[in-house]
GUDRENPA-665751 format. One line per field, with one value per residue (C-alpha): residue number from 1; residue in one letter; x negated, y, z negated. Coordinates in steps of 0.2 Angstrom, whole numbers, plus 5000, padded with zeros to 4 digits. Layout:
<atoms>
seq: (NUM	...)
type: (A	...)
X: (X	...)
Y: (Y	...)
Z: (Z	...)
</atoms>
This chain:
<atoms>
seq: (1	2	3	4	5	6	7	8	9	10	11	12	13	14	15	16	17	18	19	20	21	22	23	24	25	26	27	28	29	30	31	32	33	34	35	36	37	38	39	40	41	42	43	44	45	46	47	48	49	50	51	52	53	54	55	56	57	58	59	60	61	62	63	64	65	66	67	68	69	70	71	72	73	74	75	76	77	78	79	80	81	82	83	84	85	86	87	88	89	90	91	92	93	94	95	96	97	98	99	100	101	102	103	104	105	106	107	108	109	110	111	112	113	114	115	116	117	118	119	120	121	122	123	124	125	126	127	128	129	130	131	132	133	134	135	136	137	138	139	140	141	142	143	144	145	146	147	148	149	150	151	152	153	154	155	156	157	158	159	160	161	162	163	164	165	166	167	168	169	170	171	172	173	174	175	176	177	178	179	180	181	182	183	184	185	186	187	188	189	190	191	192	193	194	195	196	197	198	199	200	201	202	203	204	205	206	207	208	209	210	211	212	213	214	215	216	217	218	219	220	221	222	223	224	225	226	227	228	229	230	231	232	233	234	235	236	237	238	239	240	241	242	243	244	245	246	247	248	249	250	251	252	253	254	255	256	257	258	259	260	261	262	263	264	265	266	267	268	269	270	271	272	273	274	275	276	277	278	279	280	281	282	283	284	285	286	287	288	289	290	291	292	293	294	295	296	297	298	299	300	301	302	303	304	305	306	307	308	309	310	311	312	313	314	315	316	317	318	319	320	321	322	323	324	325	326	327	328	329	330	331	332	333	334	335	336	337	338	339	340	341	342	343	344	345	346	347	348	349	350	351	352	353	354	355	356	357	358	359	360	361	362	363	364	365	366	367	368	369	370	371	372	373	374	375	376	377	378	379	380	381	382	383	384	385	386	387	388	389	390	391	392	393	394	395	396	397	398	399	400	401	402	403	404	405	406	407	408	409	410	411	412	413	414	415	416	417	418	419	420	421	422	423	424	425	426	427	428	429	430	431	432	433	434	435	436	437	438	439	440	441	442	443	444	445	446	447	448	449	450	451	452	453	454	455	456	457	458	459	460	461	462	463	464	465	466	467	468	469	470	471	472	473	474	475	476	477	478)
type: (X	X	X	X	X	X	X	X	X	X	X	X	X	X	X	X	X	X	X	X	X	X	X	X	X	X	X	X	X	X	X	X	X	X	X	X	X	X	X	X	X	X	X	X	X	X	X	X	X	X	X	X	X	X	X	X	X	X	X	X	X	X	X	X	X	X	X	X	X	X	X	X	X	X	X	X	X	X	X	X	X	X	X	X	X	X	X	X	X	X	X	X	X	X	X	X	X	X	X	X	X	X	X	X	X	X	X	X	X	X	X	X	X	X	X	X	X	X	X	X	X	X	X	X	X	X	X	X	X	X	X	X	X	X	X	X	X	X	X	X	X	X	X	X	X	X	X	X	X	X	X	X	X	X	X	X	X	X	X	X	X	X	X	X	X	X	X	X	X	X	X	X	X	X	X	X	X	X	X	X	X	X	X	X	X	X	X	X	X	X	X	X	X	X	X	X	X	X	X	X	X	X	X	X	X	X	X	X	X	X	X	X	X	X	X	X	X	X	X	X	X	X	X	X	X	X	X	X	X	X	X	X	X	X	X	X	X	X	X	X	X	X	X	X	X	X	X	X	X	X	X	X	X	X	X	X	X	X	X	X	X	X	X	X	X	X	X	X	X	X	X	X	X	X	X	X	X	X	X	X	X	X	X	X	X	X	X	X	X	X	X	X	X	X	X	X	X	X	X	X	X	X	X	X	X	X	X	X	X	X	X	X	X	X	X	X	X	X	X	X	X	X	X	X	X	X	X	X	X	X	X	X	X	X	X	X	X	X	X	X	X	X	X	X	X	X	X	X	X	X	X	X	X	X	X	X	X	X	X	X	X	X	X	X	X	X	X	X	X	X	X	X	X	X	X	X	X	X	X	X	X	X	X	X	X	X	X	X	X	X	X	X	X	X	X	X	X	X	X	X	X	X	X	X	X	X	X	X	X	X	X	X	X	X	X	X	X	X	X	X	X	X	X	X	X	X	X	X	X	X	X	X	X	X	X	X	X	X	X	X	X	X	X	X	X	X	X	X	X	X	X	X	X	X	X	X	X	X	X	X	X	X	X	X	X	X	X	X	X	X	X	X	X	X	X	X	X	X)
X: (5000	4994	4989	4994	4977	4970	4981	4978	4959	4962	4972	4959	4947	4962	4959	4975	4989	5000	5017	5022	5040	5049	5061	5080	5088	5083	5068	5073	5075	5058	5051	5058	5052	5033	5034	5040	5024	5013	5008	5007	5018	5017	5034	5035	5052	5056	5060	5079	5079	5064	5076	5081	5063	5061	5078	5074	5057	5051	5036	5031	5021	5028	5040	5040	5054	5053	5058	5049	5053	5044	5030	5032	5031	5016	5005	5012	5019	5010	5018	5007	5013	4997	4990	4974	4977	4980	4967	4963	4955	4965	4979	4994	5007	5017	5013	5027	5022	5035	5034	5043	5047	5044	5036	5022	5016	5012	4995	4989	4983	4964	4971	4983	4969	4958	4972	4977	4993	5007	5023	5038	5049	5068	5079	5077	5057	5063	5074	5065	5045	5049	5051	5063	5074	5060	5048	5034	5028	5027	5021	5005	5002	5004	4988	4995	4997	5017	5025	5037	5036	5033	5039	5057	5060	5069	5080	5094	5095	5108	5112	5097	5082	5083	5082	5091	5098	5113	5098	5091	5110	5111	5095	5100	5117	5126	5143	5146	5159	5164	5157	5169	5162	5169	5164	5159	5169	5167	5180	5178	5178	5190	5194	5193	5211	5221	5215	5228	5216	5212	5194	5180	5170	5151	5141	5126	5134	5132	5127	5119	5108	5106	5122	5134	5151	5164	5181	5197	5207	5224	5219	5213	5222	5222	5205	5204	5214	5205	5188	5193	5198	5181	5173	5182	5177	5160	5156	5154	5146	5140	5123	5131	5145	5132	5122	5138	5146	5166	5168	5184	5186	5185	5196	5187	5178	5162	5147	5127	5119	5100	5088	5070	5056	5041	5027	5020	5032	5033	5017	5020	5027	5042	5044	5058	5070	5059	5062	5079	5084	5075	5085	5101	5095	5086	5071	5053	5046	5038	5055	5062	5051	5051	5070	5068	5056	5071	5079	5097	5094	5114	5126	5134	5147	5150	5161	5162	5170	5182	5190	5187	5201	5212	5216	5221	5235	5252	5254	5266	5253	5239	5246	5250	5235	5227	5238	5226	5209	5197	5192	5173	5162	5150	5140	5144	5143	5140	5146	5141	5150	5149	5154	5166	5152	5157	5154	5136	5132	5139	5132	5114	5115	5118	5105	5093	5096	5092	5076	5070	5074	5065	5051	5049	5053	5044	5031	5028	5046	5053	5042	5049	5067	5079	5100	5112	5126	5143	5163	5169	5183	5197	5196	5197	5178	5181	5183	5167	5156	5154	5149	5141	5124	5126	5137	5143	5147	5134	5128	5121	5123	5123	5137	5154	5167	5182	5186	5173	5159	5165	5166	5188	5194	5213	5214	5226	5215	5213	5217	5205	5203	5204	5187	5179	5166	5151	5152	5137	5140	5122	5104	5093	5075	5069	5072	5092	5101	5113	5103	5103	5116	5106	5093	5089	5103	5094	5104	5115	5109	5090	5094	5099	5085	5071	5077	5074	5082	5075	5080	5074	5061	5056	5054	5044	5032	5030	5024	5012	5005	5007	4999	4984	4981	4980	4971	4985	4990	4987	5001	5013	5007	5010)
Y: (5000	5017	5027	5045	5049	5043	5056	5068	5066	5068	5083	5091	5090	5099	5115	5121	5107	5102	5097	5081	5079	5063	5072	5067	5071	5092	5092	5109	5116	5109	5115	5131	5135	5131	5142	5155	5152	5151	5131	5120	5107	5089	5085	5066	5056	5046	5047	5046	5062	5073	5083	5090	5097	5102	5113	5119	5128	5134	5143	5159	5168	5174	5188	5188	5194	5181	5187	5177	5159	5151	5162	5155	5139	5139	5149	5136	5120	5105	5089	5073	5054	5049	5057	5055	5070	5082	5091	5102	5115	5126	5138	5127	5130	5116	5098	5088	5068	5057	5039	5023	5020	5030	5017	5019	5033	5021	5015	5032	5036	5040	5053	5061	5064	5070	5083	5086	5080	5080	5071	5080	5065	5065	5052	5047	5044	5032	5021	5022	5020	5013	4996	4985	4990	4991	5005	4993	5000	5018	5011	5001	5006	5023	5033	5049	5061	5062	5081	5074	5054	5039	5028	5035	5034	5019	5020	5026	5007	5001	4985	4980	4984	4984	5001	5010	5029	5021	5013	5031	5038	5027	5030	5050	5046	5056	5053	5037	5030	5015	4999	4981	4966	4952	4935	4932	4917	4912	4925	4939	4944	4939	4951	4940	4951	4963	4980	4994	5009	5016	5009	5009	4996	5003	4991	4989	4988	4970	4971	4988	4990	5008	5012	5008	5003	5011	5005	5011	5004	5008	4993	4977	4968	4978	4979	4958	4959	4975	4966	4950	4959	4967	4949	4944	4957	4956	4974	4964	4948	4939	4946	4964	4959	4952	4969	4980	4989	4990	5008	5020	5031	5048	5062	5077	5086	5081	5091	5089	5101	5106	5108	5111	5105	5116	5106	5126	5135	5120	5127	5145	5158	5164	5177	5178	5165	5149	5153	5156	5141	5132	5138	5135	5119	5114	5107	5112	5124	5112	5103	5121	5127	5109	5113	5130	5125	5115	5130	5126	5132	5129	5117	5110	5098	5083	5081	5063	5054	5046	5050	5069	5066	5055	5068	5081	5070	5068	5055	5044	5044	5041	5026	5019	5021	5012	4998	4994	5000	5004	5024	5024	5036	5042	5058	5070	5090	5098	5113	5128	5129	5138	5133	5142	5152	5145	5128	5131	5127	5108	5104	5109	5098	5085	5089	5093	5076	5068	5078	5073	5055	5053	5062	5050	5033	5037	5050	5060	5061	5073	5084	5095	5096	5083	5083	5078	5071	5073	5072	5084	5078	5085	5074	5073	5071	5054	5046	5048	5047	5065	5078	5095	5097	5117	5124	5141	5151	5161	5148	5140	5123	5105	5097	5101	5106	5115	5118	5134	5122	5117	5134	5135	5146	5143	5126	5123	5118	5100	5094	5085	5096	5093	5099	5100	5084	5082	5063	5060	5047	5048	5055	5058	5063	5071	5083	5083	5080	5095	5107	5113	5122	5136	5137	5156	5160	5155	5145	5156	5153	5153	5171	5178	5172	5176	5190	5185	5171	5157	5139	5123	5121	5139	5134	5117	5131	5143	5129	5122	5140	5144	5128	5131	5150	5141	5125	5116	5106	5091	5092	5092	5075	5057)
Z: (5000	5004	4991	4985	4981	4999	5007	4995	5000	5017	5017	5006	5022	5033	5039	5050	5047	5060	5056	5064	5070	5075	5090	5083	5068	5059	5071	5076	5063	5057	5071	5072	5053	5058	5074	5062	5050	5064	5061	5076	5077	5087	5092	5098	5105	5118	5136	5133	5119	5129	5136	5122	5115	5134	5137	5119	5118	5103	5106	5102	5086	5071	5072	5092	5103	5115	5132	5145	5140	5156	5151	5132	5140	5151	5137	5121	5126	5130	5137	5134	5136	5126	5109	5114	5129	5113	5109	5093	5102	5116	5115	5113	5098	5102	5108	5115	5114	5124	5120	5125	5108	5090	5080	5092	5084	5070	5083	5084	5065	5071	5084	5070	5058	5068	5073	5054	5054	5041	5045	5040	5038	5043	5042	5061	5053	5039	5050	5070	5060	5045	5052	5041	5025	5012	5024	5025	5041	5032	5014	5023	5040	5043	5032	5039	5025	5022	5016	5001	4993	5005	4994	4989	5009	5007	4993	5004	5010	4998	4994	5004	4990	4971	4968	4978	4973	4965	4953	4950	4950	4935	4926	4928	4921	4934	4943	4956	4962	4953	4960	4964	4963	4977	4984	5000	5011	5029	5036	5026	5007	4992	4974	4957	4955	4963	4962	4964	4969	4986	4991	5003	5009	5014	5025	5038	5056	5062	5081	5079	5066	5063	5062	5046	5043	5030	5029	5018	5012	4999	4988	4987	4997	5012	5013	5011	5029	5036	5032	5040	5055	5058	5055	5066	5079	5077	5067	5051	5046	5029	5028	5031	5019	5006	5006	5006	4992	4989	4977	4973	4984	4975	4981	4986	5000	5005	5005	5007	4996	5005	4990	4991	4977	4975	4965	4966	4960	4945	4941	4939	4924	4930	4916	4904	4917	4911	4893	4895	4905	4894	4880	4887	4893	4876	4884	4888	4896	4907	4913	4911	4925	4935	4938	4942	4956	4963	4976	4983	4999	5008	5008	5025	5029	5040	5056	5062	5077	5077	5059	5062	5078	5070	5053	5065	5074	5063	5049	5061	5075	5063	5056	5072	5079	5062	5066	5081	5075	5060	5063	5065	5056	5069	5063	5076	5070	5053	5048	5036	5020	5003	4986	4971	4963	4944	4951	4956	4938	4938	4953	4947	4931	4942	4955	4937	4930	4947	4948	4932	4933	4948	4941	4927	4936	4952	4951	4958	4963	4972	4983	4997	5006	4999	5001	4986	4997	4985	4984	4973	4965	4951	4937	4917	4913	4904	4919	4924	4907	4912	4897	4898	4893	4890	4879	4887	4870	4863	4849	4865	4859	4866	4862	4870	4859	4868	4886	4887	4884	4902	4907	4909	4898	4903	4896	4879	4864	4858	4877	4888	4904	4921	4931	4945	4945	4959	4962	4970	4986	4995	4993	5005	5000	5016	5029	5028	5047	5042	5043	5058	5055	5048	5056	5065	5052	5037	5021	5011	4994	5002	5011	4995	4985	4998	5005	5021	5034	5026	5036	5027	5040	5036	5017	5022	5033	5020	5008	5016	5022	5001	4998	5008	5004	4987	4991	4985	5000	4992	4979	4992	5001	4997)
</atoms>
């Protein structure tokens, strides 16, 4: 297994990083933010997804008005079909590498070094290089230096390793969706007992292996039949069925939440804010300032075919149309979206706790971009084990006592209220696929804190140009 502080060494030798992009997934966006911190950026895909890194140039310098794209073109892009044609030396900003396949890249570690490369992972990385479930292609093979943790790529395989985020979800004692347990028979799965609750069934797609499978269902039963039927078609089979997972499904909107870790900013005095929070927190001021450093940057949400068709269509026509297919859950658009500002508090004691825990069971943990994946649904906090950690009175305590300890202050007393709970469904601990939708626009919450448009690939740029000004870069590599 590749070590941490192997790549650490390596980077330590760099002089002007390149970010390495696999081509699918946030890669313009990723792109986009080194163009605007004037880092060069190697840019590899595939002959099928070429065309869009070529009809989408992003060349240009910091702060440029770019009015001649042909001329951008000619002066900043080069196309190579071979990393060994890439040269460190010469005027290029951007390096287009076209390949039959991505995993290729993983035979060109000498040529990557040499051109001091830092992969920006996305999740198009984790799943086309990877190689299987577990990322042992990544883990062993590839001694590229990686901006955030090689080794928490793979936890958002569930079902399929042991410690997938659902284990950290649990060692951070924050919000899932309740997990039912089933048994497995030749034509599909079977309950110990009926289950009256709407449900969801979350596997790996049987003939197409990138792509997953969620079915709902209004209880048991019906998703018994529903499951049978997709056996039966072919879109599920027993080993899909024996690494999926049946939960609640939890009412609510869905939305990714973009955050960024900066191991620097963990480092730093931030003034009367790091005692404050730790305060209000009751913690140190180490942890104090190693949640601070964790910047929401925006939120998004998702749009998927076919689902995203079939809500817009009246009940009578959906239910007929369910009658003769399962509604498929292809990731198709995200769009921007922005949270109730009181609620902003709930989901960063969630986002905290899952910082924290992955801090202390997988160190380093978080490094870089990451997206907390959640259904926010209304719900009496004993549900869901769910207790506030800050009290919101001025005695600043711990333990919650009344309805304002949950920050409602419309609530009768010696009643349990109903609140707005972030039920975390998803994690992904990378370069997140909705971001996109921010960039030349900047994140809302990122805008406002920087002053400035600041996309997530512009806050993966501006760290490694801080880290380097500092010679820090290592921090941010696994």
């Amino acid at each position: 297994m590749i070590s941490r502080v192997e790549m650490q060494e390596v980077v330590r030798r760099y002089k002007e990083p390149v970010t390495l992009i696999l081509g699918s997934h946030s890669a313009l966006d990723a792109r986009g933010g080194a163009r605007n911190y004037g880092l060069r950026s190697i840019l590899y895909t595939t002959y099928a997804r070429a065309p869009i890194y070529l009809q989408n140039i992003v060349g240009g310098e910091p702060n440029m008005e770019v009015r001649d794209l042909p001329g951008v073109a000619r002066r900043d892009v080069k196309v190579a079909f071979d990393p060994k044609d890439i040269k460190k030396e010469g005027d290029w900003r951007l390096a287009i590498l076209i390949l039959d396949t991505y995993d290729e890249i993983l035979n060109y570690v000498d040529e990557l070094l040499e051109l001091e490369a830092i992969q920006i992972p996305n999740r198009a990385f984790s799943v086309y290089v990877c190689g299987d479930p577990t990322c042992r292609k990544v883990e062993d093979d590839f001694p590229v230096p990686i901006l955030g943790s090689r080794h928490l790529l793979k936890i958002e395989n569930r079902g399929e390793i042991e410690k997938d985020y659902y284990w950290y979800a649990e060692k951070a004692g924050i919000p899932v969706p309740k997990k039912y347990e089933y048994t497995i028979y030749e034509k599909g799965i079977r309950f110990r007992e009926y289950i009256d609750e709407p449900m969801i069934l979350k596997a790996e797609h049987a003939s197409r292996y990138f792509e997953r499978a969620f079915i709902f269902a209004s209880d048991s039963s019906d998703l018994e039949e529903k499951v049978e039927k997709e056996v039966e078609t072919g879109t599920l089979d027993r080993e899909s069925l024996e690494n999926a997972r049946v939960e609640q499904i939890v009412l609510g909107p869905h939305a990714n939440f973009n955050f960024f870790f900066s191991p620097l900013n963990a480092m730093e005095e931030w003034g009367d804010v790091d005692d404050a929070l730790a305060r209000i927190y009751n913690v140190s001021i180490e942890k104090a300032r190693y949640m601070l450093a964790n910047e929401l940057m925006s939120i998004d949400e998702r749009r998927e075919t076919v689902l995203d068709g079939l809500k817009r269509l009246p009940v009578e026509v959906q239910r007929k149309i369910e009658e003769r297919m399962n509604p498929s859950f292809e990731v198709t658009f995200h769009a921007l979206i922005s949270i109730r500002e009181s609620l902003i508090k709930d989901v960063l004691k969630v986002a905290n706790q899952f910082l924290l825990a992955l801090a202390e069971h997988e160190p380093p943990g978080i490094i870089g971009a990451w997206c907390l994946q959640t259904l926010v649904t209304w719900e009496r906090p004993s549900k869901y084990n769910y207790t506030p950690t800050i009290k919101m009175d001025v005695t600043l305590g711990t333990e919650p006592k009344k309805p304002e300890d949950y920050g409602l202050y419309d609530v009768p007393e010696d009643e349990e209220p109903y609140i707005h709970i972030p039920v975390t469904q998803d994690v992904a601990l990378r370069h997140g696929g909705g971001t996109n939708v921010h960039m030349g626009i900047g994140g809302q919450y990122s805008n406002v804190k920087y002053n400035r448009i600041m996309s997530m690939g512009d806050r993966i740029a501006l760290e490694i140009k801080r880290a380097m000004e500092r010679g820090m870069l290592h921090l941010l590599v696994t």
